[in-house]
C-alpha positions as CSV (number, residue, x, y, z in Angstrom):
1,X,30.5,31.5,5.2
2,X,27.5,29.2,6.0
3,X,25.5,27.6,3.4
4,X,21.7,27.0,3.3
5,X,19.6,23.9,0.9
6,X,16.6,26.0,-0.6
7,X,13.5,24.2,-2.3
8,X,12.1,26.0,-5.0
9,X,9.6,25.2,-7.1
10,X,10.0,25.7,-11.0
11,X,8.3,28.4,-11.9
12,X,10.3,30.7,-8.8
13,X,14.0,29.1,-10.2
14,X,12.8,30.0,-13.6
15,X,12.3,33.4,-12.5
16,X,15.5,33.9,-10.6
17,X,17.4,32.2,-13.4
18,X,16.3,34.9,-15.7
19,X,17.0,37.5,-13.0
20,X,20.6,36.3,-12.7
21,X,21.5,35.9,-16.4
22,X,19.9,39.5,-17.4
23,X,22.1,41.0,-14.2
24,X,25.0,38.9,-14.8
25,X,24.9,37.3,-11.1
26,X,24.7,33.9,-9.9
27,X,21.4,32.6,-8.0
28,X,23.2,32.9,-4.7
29,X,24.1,36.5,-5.6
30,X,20.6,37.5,-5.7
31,X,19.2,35.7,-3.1
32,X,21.5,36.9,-0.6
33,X,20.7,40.7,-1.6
34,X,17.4,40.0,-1.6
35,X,17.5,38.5,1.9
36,X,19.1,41.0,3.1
37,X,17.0,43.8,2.0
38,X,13.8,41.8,3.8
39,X,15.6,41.1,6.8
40,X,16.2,45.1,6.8
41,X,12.8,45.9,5.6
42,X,11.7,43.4,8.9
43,X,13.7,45.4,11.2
44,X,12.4,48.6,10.0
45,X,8.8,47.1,10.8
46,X,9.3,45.8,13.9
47,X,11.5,49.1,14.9
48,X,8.4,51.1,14.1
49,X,6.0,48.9,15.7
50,X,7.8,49.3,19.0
51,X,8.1,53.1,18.6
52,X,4.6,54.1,17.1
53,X,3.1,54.1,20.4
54,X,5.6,56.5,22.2
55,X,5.5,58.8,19.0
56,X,2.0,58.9,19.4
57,X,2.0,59.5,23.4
58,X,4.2,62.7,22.3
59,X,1.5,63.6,20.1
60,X,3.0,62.6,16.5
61,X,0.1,60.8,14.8
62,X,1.3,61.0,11.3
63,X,4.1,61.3,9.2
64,X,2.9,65.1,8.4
65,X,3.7,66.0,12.7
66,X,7.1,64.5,12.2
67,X,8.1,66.5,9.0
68,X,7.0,69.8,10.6
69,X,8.6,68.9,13.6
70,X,11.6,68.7,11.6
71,X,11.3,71.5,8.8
């Protein structure tokens, strides 16, 4: 496993501190969840920004075509 050196400033580490002792996790716990949930949330974005236009040049404009397309 690979490490990483993160800067945070206080008022963040206070934050996560909190986080971790109220979940019963360490730091590094949370932080990798929490990266990996953005990285996933990035993918999803960037998915959709490359297939918005071909949904649209089929004629699905907005989440309402897709679902009765579907239903």
């Amino acid at each position: 496993m690979a490490s990483l050196t993160l800067r945070l400033d206080d008022e963040l580490d206070e934050t996560l501190t909190r986080l971790a002792r109220a979940r019963w996790r360490s730091k590094s716990d949370l932080v990798r969840e929490m990266l990996r949930r953005q990285l996933a949330v990035t993918a999803f974005d960037e998915a959709r920004g490359r297939l918005l236009p071909l949904g649209e040049r089929a004629g699905y404009l907005t989440d309402e075509d897709i679902f009765r397309e579907i239903s």
